[in-house]
C-alpha positions in Angstrom: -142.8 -160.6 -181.1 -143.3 -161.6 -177.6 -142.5 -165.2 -178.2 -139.2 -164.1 -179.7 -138.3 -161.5 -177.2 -138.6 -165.3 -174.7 -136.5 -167.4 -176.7 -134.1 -164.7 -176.6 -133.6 -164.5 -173.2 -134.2 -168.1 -172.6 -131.2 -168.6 -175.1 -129.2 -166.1 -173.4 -129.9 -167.4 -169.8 -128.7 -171.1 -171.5 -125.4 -169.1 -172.3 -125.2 -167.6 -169.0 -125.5 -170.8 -167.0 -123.1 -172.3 -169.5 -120.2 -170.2 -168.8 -120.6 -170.5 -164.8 -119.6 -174.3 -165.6 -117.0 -172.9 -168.2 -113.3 -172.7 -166.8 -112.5 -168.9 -166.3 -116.3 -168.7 -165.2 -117.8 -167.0 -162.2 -117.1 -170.1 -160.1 -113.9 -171.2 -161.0 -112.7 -167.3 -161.1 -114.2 -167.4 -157.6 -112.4 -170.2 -156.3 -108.6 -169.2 -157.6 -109.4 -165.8 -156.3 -109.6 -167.9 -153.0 -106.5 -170.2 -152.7 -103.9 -167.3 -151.9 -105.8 -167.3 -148.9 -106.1 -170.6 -148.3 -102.7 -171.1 -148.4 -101.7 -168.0 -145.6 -104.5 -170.1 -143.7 -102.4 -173.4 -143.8 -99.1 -171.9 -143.4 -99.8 -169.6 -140.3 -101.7 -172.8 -138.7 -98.6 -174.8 -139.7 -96.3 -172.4 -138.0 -98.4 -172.4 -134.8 -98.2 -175.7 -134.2 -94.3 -176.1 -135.4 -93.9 -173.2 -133.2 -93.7 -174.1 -129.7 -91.2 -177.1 -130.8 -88.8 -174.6 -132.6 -88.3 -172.5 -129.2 -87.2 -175.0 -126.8 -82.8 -175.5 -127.0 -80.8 -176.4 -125.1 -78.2 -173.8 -122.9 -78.0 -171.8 -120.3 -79.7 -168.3 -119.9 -78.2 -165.5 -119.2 -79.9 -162.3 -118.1 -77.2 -159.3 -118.2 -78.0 -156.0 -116.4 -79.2 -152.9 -117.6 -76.4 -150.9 -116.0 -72.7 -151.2 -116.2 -71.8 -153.2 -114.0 -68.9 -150.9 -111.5 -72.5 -149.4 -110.6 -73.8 -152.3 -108.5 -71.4 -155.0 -108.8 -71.2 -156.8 -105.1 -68.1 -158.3 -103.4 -67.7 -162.2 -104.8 -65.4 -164.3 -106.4 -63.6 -162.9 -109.1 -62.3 -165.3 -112.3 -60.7 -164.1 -115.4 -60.2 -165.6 -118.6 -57.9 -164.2 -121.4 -56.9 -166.1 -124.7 -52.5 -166.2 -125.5 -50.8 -167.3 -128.3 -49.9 -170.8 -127.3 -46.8 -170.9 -130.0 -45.8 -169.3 -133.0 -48.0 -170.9 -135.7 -50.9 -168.8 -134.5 -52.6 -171.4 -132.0 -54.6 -170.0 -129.1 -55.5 -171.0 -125.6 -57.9 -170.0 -123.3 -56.4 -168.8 -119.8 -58.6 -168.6 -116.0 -56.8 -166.8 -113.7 -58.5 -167.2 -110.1 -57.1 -166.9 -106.6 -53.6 -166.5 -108.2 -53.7 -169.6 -109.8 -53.4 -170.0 -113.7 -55.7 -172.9 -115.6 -55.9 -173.9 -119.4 -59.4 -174.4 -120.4 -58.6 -176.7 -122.8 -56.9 -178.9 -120.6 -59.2 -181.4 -118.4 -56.9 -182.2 -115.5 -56.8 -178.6 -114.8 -60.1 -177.8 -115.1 -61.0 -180.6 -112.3 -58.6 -178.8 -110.0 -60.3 -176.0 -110.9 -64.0 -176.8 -109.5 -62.5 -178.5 -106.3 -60.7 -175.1 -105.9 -64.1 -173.2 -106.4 -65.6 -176.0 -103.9 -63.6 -175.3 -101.6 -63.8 -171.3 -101.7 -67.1 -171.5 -101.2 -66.5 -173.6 -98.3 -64.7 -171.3 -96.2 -67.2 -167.9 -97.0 -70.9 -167.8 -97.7 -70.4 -166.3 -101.6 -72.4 -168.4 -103.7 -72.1 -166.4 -106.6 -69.1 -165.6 -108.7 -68.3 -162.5 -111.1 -66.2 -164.2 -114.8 -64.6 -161.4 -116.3 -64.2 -162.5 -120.1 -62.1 -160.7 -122.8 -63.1 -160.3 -125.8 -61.6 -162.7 -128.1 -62.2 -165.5 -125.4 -64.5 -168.3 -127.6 -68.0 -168.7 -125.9 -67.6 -172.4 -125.7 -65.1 -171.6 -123.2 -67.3 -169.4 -121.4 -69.8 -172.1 -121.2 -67.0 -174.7 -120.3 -65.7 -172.5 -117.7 -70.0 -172.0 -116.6 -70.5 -175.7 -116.2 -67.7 -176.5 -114.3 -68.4 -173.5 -112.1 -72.3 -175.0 -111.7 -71.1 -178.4 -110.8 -68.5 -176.8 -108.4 -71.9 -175.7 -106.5 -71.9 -171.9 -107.4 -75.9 -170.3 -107.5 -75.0 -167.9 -110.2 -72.1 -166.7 -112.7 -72.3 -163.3 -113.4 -70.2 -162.2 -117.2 -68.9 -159.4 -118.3 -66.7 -158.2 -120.7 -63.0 -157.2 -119.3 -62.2 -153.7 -119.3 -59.9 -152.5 -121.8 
């Protein structure tokens, strides 16, 4: 009885072993248990090292205050920019009004006499800095337009804000 009672369990312990090595065994359960967390493993690696080249683009920052801006606004030069039905058809142009003077955004000759005028503003007072009141409708590549020229003109900062209604 005792030498059966052995080959039993040596026959099941074959069996046992067998089915480790077996797909849908202990290992292979084991190891696809695993890869979902392999896989999070790559990806978030992968998005670390993708991140840093995602963030960087190129434009120009713009920090806007936390408070309306009649609360602290300082004394500088003032620009506006409205869009107006160019004709009938429904085309739109982009208008700066500043020191009295009217400029098309679209239009490159204008926008050169533009910057010199802005040049030479800043020429006869020491305001660096220059307040763009934008309507709403006005297209933010104009804003950005309007932005560079007033960079290259020499201004430190362009402050925006939305025109009152």
């Amino acid at each position: 009885m005792l030498m059966s009672e052995r080959k039993e369990s040596w026959s099941r312990q074959i069996r046992r072993h067998r089915s480790v090595y077996r797909f849908g065994g202990v290992w292979a359960r084991t190891l696809l248990g695993a890869v979902p967390w392999v896989n999070a493993v790559v990806l978030v690696v992968l998005l670390l090292a993708v991140h840093g080249q995602l963030v960087v683009t190129p434009g120009v920052a713009f920090d806007l205050p936390r408070a309306p801006l009649r609360e602290g606004a300082r004394r500088s030069l003032t620009a506006l920019m409205i869009v107006v039905p160019r004709d009938t058809s429904g085309n739109e142009e982009t208008l700066i009004f500043f020191d009295d003077d009217r400029y098309v955004s679209q239009d490159e000759d204008q926008m050169a006499m533009l910057a010199e005028r802005l040049r030479n503003r800043m020429a006869l007072g020491r305001s660096r800095e220059l307040l763009l009141l934008a309507d709403k409708r006005v297209p933010h590549g104009d804003v950005m337009r309007f932005v560079n020229v007033a960079r290259e003109a020499g201004m430190r900062q362009v402050n925006v804000a939305e025109k009152p209604e």
